[in-house]
N, C-alpha and C positions, 0 to 999 in steps of 0.2 A: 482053643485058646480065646477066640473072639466070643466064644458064649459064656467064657470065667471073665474077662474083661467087663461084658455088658452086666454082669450078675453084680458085681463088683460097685458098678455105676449105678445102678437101681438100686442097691444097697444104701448105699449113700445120700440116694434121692426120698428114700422112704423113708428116713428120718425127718422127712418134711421140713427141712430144715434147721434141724439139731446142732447146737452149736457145738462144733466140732474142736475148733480152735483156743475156745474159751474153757475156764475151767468153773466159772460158774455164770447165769443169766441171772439178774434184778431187773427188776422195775417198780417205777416211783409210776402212778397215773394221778393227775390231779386235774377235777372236775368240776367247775363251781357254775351254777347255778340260778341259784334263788335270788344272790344279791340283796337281803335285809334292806341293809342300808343305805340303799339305792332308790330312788323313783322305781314305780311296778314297771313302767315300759323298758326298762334294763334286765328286766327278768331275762333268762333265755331257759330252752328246754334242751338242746343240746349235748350241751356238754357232761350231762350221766348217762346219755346216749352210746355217746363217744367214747367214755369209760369202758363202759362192760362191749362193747366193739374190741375195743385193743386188747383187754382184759381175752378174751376169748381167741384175737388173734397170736398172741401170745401162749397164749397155752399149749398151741399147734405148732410151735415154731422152739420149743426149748425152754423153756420158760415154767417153773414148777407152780405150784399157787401158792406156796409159802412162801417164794422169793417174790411175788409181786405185791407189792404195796398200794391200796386205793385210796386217795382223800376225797372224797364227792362226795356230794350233798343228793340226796336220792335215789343213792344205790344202793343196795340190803348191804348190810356187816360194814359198810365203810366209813372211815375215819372221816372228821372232818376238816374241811380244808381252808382252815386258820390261816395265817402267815407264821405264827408262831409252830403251828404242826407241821407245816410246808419247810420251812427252814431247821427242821427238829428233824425231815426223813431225808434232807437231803444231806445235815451231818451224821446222821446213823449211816447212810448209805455208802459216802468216805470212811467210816470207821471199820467198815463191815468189808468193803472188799478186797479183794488183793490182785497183786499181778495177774492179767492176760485174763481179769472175768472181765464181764460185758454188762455193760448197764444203761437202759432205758427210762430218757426222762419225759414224760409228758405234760403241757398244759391246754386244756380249753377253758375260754372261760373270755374274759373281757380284758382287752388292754386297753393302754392311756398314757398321758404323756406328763412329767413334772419335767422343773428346772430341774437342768444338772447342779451337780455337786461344782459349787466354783473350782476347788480344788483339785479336782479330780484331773490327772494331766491328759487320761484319754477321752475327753468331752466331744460330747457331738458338734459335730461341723453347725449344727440349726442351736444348740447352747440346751437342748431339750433331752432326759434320759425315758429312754423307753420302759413300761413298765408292765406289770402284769397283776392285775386285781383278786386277790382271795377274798373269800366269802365276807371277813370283819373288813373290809376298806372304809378308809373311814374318809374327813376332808382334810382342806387343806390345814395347815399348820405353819402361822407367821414364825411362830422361833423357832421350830426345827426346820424351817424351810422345805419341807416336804409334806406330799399325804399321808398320813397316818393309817400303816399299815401294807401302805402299798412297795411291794418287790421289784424295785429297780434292777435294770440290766446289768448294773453292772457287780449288785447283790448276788443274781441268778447266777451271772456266767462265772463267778468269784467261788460260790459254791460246787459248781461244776468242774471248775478247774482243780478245787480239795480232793473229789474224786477222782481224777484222772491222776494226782498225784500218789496213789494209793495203786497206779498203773493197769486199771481197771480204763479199755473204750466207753465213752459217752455219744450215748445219741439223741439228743435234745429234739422234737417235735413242740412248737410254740405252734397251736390254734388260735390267735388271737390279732388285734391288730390295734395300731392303735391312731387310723386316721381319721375318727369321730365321722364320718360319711352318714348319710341318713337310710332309715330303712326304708326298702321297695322293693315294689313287686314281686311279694311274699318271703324275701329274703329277708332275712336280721342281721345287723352288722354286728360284730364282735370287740366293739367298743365305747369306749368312756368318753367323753369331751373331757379335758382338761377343766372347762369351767362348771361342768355338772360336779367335779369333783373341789370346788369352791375355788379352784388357782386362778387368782388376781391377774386380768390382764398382765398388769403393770410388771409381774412379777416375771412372766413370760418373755415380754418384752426385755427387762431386764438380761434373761439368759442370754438371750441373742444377740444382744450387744456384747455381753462379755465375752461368750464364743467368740464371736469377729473378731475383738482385740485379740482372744488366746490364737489365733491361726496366723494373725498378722506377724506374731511375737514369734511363730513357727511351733507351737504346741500341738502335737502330735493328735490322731484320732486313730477311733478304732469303731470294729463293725461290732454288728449287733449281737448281744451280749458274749463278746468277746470271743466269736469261735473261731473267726479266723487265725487264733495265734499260733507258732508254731507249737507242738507238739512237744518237742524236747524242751520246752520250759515247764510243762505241768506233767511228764511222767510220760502219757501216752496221749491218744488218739480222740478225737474228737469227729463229730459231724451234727450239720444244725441244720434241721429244715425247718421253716416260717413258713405259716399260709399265707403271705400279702409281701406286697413290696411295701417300705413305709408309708407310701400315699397310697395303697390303697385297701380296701375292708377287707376283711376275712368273712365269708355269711355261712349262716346256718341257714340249712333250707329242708323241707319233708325230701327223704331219699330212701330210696333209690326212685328215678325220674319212672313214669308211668306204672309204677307199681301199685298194688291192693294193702301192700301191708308197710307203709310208708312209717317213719317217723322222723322225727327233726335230729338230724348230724350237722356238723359240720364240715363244709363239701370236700374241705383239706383232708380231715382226717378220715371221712369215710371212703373217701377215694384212696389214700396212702394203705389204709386195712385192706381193701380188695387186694390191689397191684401185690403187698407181700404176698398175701396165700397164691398169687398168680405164678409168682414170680420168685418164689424163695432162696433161689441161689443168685438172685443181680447185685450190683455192685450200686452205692448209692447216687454216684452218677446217673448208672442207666435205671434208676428209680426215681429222680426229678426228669428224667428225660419222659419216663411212660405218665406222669403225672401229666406233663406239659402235651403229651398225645390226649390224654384221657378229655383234658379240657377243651382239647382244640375241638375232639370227638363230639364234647356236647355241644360246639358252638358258642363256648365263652369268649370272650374277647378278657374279660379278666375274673377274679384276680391273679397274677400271674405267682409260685411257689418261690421262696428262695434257700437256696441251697449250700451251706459254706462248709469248709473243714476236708473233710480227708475223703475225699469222692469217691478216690478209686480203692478203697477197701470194699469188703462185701458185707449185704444187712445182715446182723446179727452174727458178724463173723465166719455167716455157713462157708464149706468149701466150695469148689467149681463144683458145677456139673448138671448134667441134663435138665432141663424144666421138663419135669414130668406131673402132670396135673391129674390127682389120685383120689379116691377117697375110700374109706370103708361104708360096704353097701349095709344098712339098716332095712329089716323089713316088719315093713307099718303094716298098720289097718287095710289100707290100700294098694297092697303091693310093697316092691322095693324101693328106697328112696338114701339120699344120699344128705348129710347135712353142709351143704352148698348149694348156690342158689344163683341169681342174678348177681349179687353182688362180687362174686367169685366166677364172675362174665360167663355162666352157665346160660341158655335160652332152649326151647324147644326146636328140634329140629337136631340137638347136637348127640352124636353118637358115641357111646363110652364101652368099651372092652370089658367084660368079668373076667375077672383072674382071680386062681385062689391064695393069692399071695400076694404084699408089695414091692417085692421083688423077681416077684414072674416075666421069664420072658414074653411078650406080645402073643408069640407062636402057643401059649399055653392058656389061650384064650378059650374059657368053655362057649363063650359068647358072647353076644354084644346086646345091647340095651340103650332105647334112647328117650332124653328126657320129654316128657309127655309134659308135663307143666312145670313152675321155674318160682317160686317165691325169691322172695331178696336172701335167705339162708338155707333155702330148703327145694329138692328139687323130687318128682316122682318119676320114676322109669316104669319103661315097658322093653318087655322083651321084642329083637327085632332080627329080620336075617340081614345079613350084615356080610362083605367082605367071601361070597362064597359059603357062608353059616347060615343055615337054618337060625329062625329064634328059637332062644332056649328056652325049655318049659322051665316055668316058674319052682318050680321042687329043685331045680339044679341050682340058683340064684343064692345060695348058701348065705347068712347073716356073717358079717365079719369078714367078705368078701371083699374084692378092692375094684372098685370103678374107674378105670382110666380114660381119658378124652382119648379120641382117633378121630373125631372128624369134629371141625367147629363149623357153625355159618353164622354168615357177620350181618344186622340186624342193621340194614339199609333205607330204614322209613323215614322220612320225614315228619317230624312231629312241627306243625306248624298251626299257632294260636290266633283267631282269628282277632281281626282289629275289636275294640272296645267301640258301642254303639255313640255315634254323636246325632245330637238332636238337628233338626234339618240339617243337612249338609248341603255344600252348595252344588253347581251341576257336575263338575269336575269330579266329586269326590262321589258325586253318585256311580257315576260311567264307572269309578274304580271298579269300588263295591257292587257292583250288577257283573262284571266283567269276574271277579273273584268268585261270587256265587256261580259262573257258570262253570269257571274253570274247578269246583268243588262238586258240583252238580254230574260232571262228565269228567271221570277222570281220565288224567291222559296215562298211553300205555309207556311214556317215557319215564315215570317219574311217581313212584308209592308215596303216598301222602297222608298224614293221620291227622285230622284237624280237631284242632281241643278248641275250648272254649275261652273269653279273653283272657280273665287270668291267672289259667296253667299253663305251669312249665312247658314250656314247646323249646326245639331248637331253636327256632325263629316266632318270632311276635308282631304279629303286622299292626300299621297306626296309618290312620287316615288323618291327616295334616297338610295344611296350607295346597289342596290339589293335587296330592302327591299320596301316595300308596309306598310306606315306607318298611323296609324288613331290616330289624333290630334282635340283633345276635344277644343269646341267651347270657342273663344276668343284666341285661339294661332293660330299664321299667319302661312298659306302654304304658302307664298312666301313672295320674300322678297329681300334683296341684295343678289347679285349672287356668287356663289363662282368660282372658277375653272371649276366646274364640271357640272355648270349652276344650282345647287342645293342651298337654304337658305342656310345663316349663322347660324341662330338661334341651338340650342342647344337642339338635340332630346333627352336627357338622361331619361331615367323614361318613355317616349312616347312608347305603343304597338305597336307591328308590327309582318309583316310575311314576311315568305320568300318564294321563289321559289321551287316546290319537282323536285324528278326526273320523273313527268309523267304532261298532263295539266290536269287530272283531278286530280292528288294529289293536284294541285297550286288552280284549283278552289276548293274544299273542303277545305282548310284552309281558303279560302277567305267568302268565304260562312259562315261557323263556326263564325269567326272573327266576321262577322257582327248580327249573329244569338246570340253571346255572348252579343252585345253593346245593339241590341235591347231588349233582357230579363234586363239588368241595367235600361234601359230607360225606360222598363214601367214600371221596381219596382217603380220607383221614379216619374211616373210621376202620379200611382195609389196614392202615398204617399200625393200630394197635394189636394185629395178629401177626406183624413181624418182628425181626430181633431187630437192634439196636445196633448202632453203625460199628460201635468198639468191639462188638461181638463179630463181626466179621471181619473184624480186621482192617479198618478203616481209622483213620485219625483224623479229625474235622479242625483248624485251628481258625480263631475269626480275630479282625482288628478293626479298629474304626479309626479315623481320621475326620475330625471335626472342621467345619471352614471357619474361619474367625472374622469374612467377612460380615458386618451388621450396618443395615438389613442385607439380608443374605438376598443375592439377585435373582430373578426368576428365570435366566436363561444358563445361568449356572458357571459361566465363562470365563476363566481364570482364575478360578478359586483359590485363596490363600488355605492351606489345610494347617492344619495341626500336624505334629510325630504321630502315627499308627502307634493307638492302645492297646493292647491285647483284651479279648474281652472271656470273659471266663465263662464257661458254658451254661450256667445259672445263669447269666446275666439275662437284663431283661433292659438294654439301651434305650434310650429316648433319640431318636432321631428328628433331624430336621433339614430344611431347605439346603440341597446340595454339601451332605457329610457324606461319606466312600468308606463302605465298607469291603476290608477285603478278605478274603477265604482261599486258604492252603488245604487241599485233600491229600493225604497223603495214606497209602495203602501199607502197610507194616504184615500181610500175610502174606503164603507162601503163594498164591493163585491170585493172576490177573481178575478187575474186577472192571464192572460195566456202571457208570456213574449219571446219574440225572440230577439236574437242579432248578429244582420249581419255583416259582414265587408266587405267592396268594395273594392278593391284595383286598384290602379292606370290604371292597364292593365285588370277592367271589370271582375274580378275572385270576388267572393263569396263566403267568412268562416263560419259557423253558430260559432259565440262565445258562446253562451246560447241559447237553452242548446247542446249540445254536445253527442255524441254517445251513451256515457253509463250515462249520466243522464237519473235520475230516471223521472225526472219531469222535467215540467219550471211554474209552479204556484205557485204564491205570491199571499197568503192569505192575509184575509185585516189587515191592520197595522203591517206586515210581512215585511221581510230586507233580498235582497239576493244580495252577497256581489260578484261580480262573480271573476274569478280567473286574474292575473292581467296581461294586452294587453301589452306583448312584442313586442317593435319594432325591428325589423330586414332589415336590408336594406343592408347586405354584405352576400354576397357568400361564402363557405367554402373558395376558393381563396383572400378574401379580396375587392372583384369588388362590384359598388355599381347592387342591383339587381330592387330598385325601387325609386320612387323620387315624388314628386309632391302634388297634392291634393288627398287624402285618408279618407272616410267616414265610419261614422259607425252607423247602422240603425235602431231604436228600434219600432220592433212592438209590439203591446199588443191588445188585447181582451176581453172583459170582459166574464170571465167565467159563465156560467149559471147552472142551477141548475142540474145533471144528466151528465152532458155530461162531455165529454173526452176532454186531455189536449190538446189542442191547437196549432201545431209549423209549423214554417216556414223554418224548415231545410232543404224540400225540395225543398228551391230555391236555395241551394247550388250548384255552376258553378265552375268545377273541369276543366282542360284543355279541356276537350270536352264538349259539351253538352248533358248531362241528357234525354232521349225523356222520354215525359211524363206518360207513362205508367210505367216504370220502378221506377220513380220517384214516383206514386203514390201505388206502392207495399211495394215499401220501407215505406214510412209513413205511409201508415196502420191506417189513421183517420178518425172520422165521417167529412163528407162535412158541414161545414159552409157558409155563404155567403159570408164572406171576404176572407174565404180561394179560394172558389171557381171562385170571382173577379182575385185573383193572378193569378191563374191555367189559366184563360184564357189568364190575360195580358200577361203574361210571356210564354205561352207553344203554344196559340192559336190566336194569333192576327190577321191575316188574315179572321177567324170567323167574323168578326167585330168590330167594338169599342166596351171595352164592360159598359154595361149601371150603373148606377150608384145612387142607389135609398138613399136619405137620412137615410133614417128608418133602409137601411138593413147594411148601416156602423156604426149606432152610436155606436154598440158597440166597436168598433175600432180607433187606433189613430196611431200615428208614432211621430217618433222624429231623427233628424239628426245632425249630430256633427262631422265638418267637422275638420281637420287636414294638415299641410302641412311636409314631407315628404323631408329633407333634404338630399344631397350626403354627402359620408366621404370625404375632401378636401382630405387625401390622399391615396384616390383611387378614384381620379378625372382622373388619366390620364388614367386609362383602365374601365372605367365605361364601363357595359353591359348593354344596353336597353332590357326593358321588351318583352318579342315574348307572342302573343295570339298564344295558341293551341300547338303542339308537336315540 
């Protein structure tokens, strides 16, 4: 019975995601480009990148090629993507579908902002509508009051709501953004200035005045293009992911990071293409949620995804069931190969099952085979003994064969890009710099380290500035406009750093530490993306915030007037500041007691345990149990009133499912106090029985040099994680002596 069950589940999993639910798949892909009509530096190359990406992802997930539609400029056979074609596929698209099909909308390409419609009663809070550029955009226009051409939000989400009234799901993906930010450090922003597109100050200005009066008068708003609304006013179901929050860019950058066969995506949507084929059966929840792991993975601080509409349905309608990561084996020139690659978080090292079938049970495994090299789509194997298996000779490896993952290892280097050269520097900065070559020169056995050149991609980017030895988390520019001092403009506030001691090896010892601290954050999180997802264990996370209203907010924090507690929706991406409380409900809805840690990262790579804490008793949430924990004080002033930290700040939740016999569970010993912990000391203090997951930590964090370490499905499912990221505001008055964060003494 349990092997017609499991047949049954593998059945279901090998339709790689075939929508089951639905009775037919569309997709609209639109991909602009070139931009004519634009200045050349608004060119992008992305975006028919990003086409034939989804294009392709799609195909493997339910999706026919006659139901997907392409408008891009640069892709063989595809339409082009006018405004008038754009608005011409997405009234065919209402016309065409019917109850309970499923339909995919996409954009990359450049956004931007005009006045709103006066009239309009859901006007934005700023008087400003969101917009999104096709290939003919033209300028601005005094008597239409608008640009000429350009597809307002509330155009898009007005067409999108036609089709869900037609009771067909909508899942809108917007690649674009429209906070005009500049380009750096090899990235490209995904937008227009409103004044590049001719809109008159004054005009600008105008909206926002009128907005104010409309909010004063009590005139309503609404989000972005309209996906929040409920459901039963337009038929069915909806869900909206955006690469940016409004103030921040969306970039395109060459991807996948350290690859040979790079080309320019969009980091939203090529990251969103992996995670599905990873992940085919998640719910769109827990696919902003592995989004927000994926970035935290590279070290981004931004831009952070946003997520609205109907979360807890599943991508593309699939049913539940297993992630089982599969493919059909291809045999090349050079053996067997699979078409997946890095970008479908394949690496060398990883071990996959030959089955003649995809839905063979495990045990019908002729052999095993492991990836020898890794492109971004493409991966080759070799035969291996495996599991008690001899390796299988290559005659047995059958074409049309199906490759399954059994064992992953999580890929724990530090890629760290060395500072950009400045012309003499002074002594301070030399001590750095002699101190960094040596700790490159010899490396340490604490901590794997790949050191690029200044400017690639790395997780971290070092800058030598004002005496200081600075590490700037991936997506913020080392360089840049020059100042005086030949150093960036840009604005280190909240950025770690270190300084010079009085000896060179005090100067390498901090340097060393510095990096020994980034790389234990780095594999917390990069172990985080081989586990499931809190809701998947049966876990419910609920967060609120409560604001202070005293201004200026005090730096000792002491009787704070707060605000009512906001609920904050798990997409959210908060702006905090000087003494706001945020508070957190865990509550466990499975049938099994669970073991619960709560981490907190802060800007400058330090480590809190929030849950449980020293003198708790416990950290286990029995089943159908509510632990309420005590409420997350923000702090960002120094007894002086200076700001102390700034930027993107996360907070980490693991869990375990407890078993029957055994002791509680915690992850307090990944706590990173100014110094680092060595592991012995660390493991006296815990005083726990070894688990598998703990003892995954223990290595990624304490021992990585050991190797990758390996990563068996069976020995994590008891484990999940969840991340919930935050941005980390200065006091504007203590902008002028703000203190950057220092790693270490």
């Amino acid at each position: 019975m349990r092997n017609i069950f499991l047949f049954l589940l593998l059945a279901v999993a090998a339709l790689a995601g075939v929508n089951m639910a639905h009775a037919e798949n569309y997709a609209l892909l639109i991909g602009v480009s070139g931009y004519p009509t634009l200045p050349s530096a608004h060119r992008l190359e992305g975006p028919r990148n990003d086409v034939a990406l989804l294009r392709d992802v799609l195909s493997r997930h339910g999706f026919r090629p006659d139901n997907i539609r392409i408008l891009a400029d640069g892709v063989a056979a595809a339409e082009e993507p006018t405004r008038a074609r754009i608005m011409e596929a997405l009234d065919a698209l209402a016309d065409k579908v019917r109850h309970d099909d499923f339909v995919f909308v996409s954009f990359s390409g450049h956004g931007s902002q005009q006045p709103d419609d006066p009239d309009n009663p859901n006007r934005k809070p700023d008087g400003l509508s969101s917009t999104i550029l096709p290939i003919d955009i033209g300028k601005w226009s005094g008597p239409a009051k608008s640009v000429e051409n350009a597809i307002t939000d509330h155009q898009f989400g007005a067409a999108l709501n036609k089709i869900r009234a037609s009771g067909a799901f909508v899942w809108a993906v917007i690649d674009s953004c429209h906070s005009s930010m500049m380009t750096r450090g090899g990235e490209v922003s995904r937008s227009v200035s409103p004044a590049d597109l001719g809109v008159p100050p004054e005009a600008l200005q105008k909206a926002a005045a009128d907005a104010a009066a409309s909010r004063s008068r009590g005139v309503g708003e609404q989000s972005e293009f309209d996906i929040s609304r409920s459901p039963d006013k337009h038929g069915s179901g909806i869900a909206g992911f955006f690469a940016a929050q409004s103030w921040q860019e969306a970039p395109e950058m060459a991807l996948p990071p350290a690859s040979g066969d790079q080309k320019p995506y969009g980091l939203f949507t090529f990251t969103l293409a992996h995670l599905i084929d990873q992940y085919p059966h998640t719910t769109y929840a827990q696919l902003d949620q592995r989004i927000l792991q994926e970035y935290g993975r590279l070290n981004r601080s931004s831009p952070t995804p946003l997520a609205l509409g109907e979360l807890t349905a599943r991508v593309f309608g699939a049913q539940p069931g297993p992630e089982i990561r599969q493919w059909q084996i291809e045999i090349g020139a050079n053996g067997p190969e699979i078409a997946a690659g890095s970008v479908h978080g394949l690496g060398p090292g990883f071990v996959l099952a030959v089955l003649p079938e995809p839905t063979s049970d495990p045990a019908a495994a002729i052999g095993y085979v492991e990836v020898k090299s890794a492109t971004a789509f493409r991966s080759r194997l070799q035969p291996v003994a495996y599991a008690g298996k001899a390796a299988p000779a290559s005659e047995d490896i059958k074409p049309a064969s199906y490759a399954r993952v059994v064992l992953e290892k999580l890929n724990l280097e530090l890629t760290v890009a060395r500072p950009p050269e400045v012309a003499n520097p002074p002594a301070a900065e030399r001590a750095l710099l002699q101190a960094l070559q040596t700790v490159e020169s010899a490396p340490s056995s604490r901590v794997r380290i790949r050191w690029l050149a200044p400017n690639e991609p790395g997780l971290v980017k070092l800058l030598l500035r004002d005496d200081k030895l600075w590490f700037l988390p991936s997506g913020v520019a080392s360089s840049g406009a020059s100042t005086d001092n030949g150093g960036p403009t840009e604005d280190l506030t909240g950025v770690p750093f270190v300084e010079a001691g009085e000896s060179s090896e005090e100067v390498r010892s901090r340097v060393a530490d510095a990096l020994f601290r980034i790389a234990r954050v780095h594999a917390l999180l990069e172990l985080g993306t081989a586990l499931r997802s809190w809701d998947e264990l049966g876990l419910d996370v609920t967060m609120s915030l409560r604001r202070v209203r005293n201004m200026p907010r005090p730096a000792d924090c002491k009787h704070p007037e707060l605000d009512e507690a906001v609920a904050l929706a798990p997409s959210a991406v908060p702006e905090l500041r000087q003494c706001d409380e945020v508070d957190v409900r865990i509550r466990n809805v499975s049938d099994n007691p669970v073991d619960v840690t709560v981490l907190y990262i802060d800007s400058a790579y330090g480590v809190t345990s929030l849950y449980p804490k020293e003198n708790d008793e416990g950290n286990r949430i029995v089943s159908n149990g509510t632990k309420q924990l005590p409420p997350i004080e923000i702090r960002t002033l120094d007894e002086k009133g200076k700001t102390t930290t700034t930027g993107t700040e996360r907070v980490i939740f693991l869990a375990t499912r407890a078993r029957t016999g055994q002791q509680m569970q915690s992850f307090r010993f990944l706590e990173q106090p100014s110094l680092p912990v060595a592991k012995s000391e660390a493991l006296q203090k815990r005083g726990l029985e070894a688990a598998s997951l703990i003892e995954l930590l223990e290595q990624a964090v304490y021992e990585p040099t050991r190797g990758a370490p390996t990563v068996l499905r069976n020995q994590i499912a008891d484990g999940a994680i969840s991340v919930v990221d935050w941005t980390i505001l200065p006091e504007p008055a203590a902008a002028p002596g703000d203190k950057p964060r220092r790693i270490g003494p």
